[in-house]
N, C-alpha and C positions, 0 to 999 in steps of 0.2 A: 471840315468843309461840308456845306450842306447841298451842292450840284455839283455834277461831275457828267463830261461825255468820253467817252472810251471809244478811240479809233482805231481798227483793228480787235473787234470785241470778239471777233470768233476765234482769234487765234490761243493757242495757250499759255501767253502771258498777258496777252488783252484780258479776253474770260477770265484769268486767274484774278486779275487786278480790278476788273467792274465785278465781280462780287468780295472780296474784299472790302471797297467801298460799300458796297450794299452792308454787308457785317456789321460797318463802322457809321450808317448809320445815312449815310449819303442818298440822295437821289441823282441815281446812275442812267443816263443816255447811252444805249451800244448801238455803234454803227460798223459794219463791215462792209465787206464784200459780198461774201457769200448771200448773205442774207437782203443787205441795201443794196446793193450793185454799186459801192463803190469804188473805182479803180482808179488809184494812187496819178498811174502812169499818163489820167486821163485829164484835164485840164477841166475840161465839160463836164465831165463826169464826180469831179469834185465840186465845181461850181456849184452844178441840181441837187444832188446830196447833201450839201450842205446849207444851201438853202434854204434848206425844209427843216430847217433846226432852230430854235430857239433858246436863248441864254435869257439871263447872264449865267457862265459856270465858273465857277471857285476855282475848277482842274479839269484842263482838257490835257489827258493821254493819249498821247499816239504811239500805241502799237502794229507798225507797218514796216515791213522790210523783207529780203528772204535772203540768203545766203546763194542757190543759183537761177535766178530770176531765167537766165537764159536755157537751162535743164543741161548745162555744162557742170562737171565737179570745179573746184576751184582752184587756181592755177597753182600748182607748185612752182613752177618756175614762167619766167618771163617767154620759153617759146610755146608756152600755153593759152599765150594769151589771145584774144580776139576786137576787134570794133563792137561786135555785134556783146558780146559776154560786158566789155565794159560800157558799154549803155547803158544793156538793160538791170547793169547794176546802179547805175545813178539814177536811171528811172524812179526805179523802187526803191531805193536808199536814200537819194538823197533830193530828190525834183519829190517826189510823193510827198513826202512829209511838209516840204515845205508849202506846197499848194495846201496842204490840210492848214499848217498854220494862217496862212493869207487869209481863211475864208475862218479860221477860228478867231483869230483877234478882234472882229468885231462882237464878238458872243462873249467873250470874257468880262468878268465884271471889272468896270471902273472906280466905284466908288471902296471896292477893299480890292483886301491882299486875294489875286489869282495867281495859279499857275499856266503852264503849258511846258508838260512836261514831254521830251520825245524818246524813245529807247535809240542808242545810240550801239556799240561795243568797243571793250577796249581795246580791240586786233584795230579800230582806227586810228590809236595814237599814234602816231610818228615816233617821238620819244621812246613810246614801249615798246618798239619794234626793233628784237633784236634777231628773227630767224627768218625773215621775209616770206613770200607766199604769197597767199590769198589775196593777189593783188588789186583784183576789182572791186570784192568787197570791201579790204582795206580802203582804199582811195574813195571809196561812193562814203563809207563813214564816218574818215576824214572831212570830206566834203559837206558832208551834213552838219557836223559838229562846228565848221568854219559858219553855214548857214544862219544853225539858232544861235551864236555868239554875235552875227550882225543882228539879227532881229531881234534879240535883246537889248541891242542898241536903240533901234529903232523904236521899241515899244517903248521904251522911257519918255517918250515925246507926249505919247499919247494915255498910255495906262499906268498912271508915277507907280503904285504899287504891285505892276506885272512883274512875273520872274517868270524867264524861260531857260530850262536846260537843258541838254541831255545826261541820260541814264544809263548805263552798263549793268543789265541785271544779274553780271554771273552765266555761268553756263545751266542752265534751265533746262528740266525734260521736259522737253516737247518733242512733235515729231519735227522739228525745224532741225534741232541737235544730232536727232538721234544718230544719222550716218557719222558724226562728224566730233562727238563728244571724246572718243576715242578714251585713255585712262584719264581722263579729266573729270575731278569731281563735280557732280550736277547735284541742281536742287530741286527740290519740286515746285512748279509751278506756283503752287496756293502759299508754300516759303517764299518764294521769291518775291512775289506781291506785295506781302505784305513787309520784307525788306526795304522795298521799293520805295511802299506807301509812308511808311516813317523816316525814310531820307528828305519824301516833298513837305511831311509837316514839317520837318524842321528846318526848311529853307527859310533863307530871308532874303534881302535885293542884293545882300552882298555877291550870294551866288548867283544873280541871273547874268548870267551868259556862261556859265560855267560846264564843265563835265567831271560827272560824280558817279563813284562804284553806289552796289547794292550798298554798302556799308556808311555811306556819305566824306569817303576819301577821295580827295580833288585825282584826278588822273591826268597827268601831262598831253598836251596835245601833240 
């Protein structure tokens, strides 16, 4: 791929993944927060930001999400749970990303093969769910993963060669993990990337609407 925009580029699988690309040879677009002011949660806020971008790109990543959006830990059990905790996990799990893609589909190239790729996790599958928990975040990532399986639907209308999916990078050091990695093996960021980065080249349209590990193993929804 020769463009690529990276949303969510400060964080440390964004950053790990837009230079990657750089490595690999790409001309990389980073956009965040911190730095653009963009905010997932914000409608308008995505609209102007994005905006002011220019395609067409090969691969739009989005890296956005947070485990407690609300500054709640995550719910062990169901009298944990809150209104306000499961919002502001959909906000940012699964409403962010897709207002990113809304305003990315027209930036993606039409006349080849693009991506839009979004990080997803596999505490979203239903399927894999065999110890319950983390209920807001599960459900906002579910809900994401239902989102870009329609809008891969949809893109077919418009970009025949688009693929959209989500990604499960593994449990990854960042500080996003750290509290929470517990005896679970992690990788490093600048690994994990480029795990990442070789499941999207070897996508085709079979997989768009699909959800795939670090490793390009389908994951049950």
């Amino acid at each position: 791929m020769t463009s690529a925009l990276v949303i969510g580029a400060s964080g440390g699988i964004g950053a790990a993944v837009a230079t990657e690309l750089e490595t690999r040879g790409a001309s990389v677009t980073r956009v965040s927060r911190s730095v653009d002011g963009l905010d997932v949660t914000d409608g308008a806020s995505v609209a102007s930001v994005m905006s002011t971008l220019s395609g067409p790109y090969d691969l739009v990543f989005v890296a956005v999400g947070a485990l407690t959006p609300a500054g709640q830990p995550p719910e062990k059990s169901i009298k944990d749970m809150s209104v306000d905790a499961m919002a502001a996990a959909f906000a940012v799990n699964a409403a962010g990303p897709m207002m990113v893609l809304k305003h990315a589909l027209p930036l993606i190239a039409k006349d080849r093969r693009a991506v839009i790729a979004v990080l997803s996790a596999r505490v979203g599958s239903i399927g894999d769910n065999a110890i319950g928990g983390w209920h807001s975040y599960r459900a906002s990532k579910a809900g994401l993963n239902q989102l870009v399986h329609g809008a891969a639907i949809e893109m077919k209308r418009t970009h025949k060669q688009a693929i959209a999916v989500c990604l499960h990078p593994g449990t990854v050091e960042t500080p996003f993990t750290a509290k929470y990695a517990g005896r679970h093996k992690t990788t490093p960021a600048p690994e994990a990337a480029a795990h990442l980065l070789n499941v999207i080249d070897g996508l085709t349209g079979e997989h768009s609407g699909g959800f795939y590990d670090y490793a390009g193993k389908e994951i049950p929804w």
